[in-house]
C-alpha positions in Angstrom: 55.9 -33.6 35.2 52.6 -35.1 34.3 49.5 -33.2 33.6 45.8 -33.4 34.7 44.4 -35.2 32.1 40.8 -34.6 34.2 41.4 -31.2 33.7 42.6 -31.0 30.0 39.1 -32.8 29.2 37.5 -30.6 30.5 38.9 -28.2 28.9 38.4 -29.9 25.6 34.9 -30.4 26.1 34.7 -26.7 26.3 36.6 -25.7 23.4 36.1 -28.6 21.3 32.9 -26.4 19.5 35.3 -23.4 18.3 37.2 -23.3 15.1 40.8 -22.7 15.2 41.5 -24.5 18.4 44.8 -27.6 18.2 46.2 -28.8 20.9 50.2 -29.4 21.2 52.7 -31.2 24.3 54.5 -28.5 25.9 56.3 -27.5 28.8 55.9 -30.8 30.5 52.2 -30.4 30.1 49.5 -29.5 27.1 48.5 -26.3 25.8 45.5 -24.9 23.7 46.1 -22.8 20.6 43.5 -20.6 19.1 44.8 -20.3 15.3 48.3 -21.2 16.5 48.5 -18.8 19.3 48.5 -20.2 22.8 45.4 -19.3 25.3 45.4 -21.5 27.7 47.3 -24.9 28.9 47.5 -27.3 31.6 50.8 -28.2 33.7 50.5 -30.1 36.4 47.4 -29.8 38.2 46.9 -26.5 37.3 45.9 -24.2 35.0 48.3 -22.0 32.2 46.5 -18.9 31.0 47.6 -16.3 28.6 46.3 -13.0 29.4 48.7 -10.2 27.8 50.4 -7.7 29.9 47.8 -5.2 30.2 45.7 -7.8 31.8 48.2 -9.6 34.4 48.1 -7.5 37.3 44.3 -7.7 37.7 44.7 -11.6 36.5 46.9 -12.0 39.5 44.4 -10.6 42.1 42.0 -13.2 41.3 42.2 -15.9 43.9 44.1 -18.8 43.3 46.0 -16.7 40.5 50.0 -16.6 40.4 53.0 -15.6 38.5 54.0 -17.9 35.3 56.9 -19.2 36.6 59.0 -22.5 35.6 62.5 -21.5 35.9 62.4 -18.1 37.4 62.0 -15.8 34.9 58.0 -15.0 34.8 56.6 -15.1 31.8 55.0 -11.9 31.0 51.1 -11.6 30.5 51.0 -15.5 31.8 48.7 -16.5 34.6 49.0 -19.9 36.4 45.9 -20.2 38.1 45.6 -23.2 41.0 43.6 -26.3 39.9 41.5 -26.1 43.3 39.8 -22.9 41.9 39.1 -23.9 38.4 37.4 -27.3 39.5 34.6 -25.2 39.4 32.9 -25.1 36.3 32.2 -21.1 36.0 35.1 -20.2 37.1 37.2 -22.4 34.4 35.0 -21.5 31.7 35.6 -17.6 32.6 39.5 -18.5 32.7 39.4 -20.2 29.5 37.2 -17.3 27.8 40.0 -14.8 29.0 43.0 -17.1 27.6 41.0 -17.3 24.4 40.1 -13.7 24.1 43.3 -12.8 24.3 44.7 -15.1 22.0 41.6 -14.1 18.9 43.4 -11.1 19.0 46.5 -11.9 17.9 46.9 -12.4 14.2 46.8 -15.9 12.9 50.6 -17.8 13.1 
């Protein structure tokens, strides 16, 4: 499956300033590490966010916000959230500030 490359610029452009960010292939799309922990990704034409646990149910009530799901077991405190709501700019960049939150407080890999 090929990713938005639009939207993985986008996100670059955005993270590009902060320290700690790499980028690495992975399932079947790119993701965004913050000091080697994933925040956020793209696959497909959406959007991957990490959120944790505590914040996935309230994640998930957000519109366009669903279940982390590629082969039917959800993953945990991950958000996929639809591509037609973050081609916005405000609400990717508040998306992308959650994924990296959560991911600056997770020690260093």
């Amino acid at each position: 499956m090929a990713y938005d490359e639009g939207l993985a610029e986008r996100i670059r452009e955005r993270l590009r300033a902060g320290p700690g960010i790499t980028e690495r292939h992975m399932f079947g799309g790119i993701a965004f590490l913050y000091r080697g922990n994933m925040a956020v990704g793209v696959w497909g034409d959406d959007l991957m966010v990490r959120v944790g646990p505590d914040a996935a149910d309230a994640a998930l009530a957000r519109p366009g916000a669903r279940r982390f799901d590629m082969t039917g077991r959800p993953m945990r405190g991950w958000v996929v959230v639809a591509g037609s709501v973050v081609a916005e700019d405000e609400a990717l960049g508040g998306w992308l500030d959650e994924g990296h939150a959560f991911a600056a407080g997770l020690p260093p890999k």
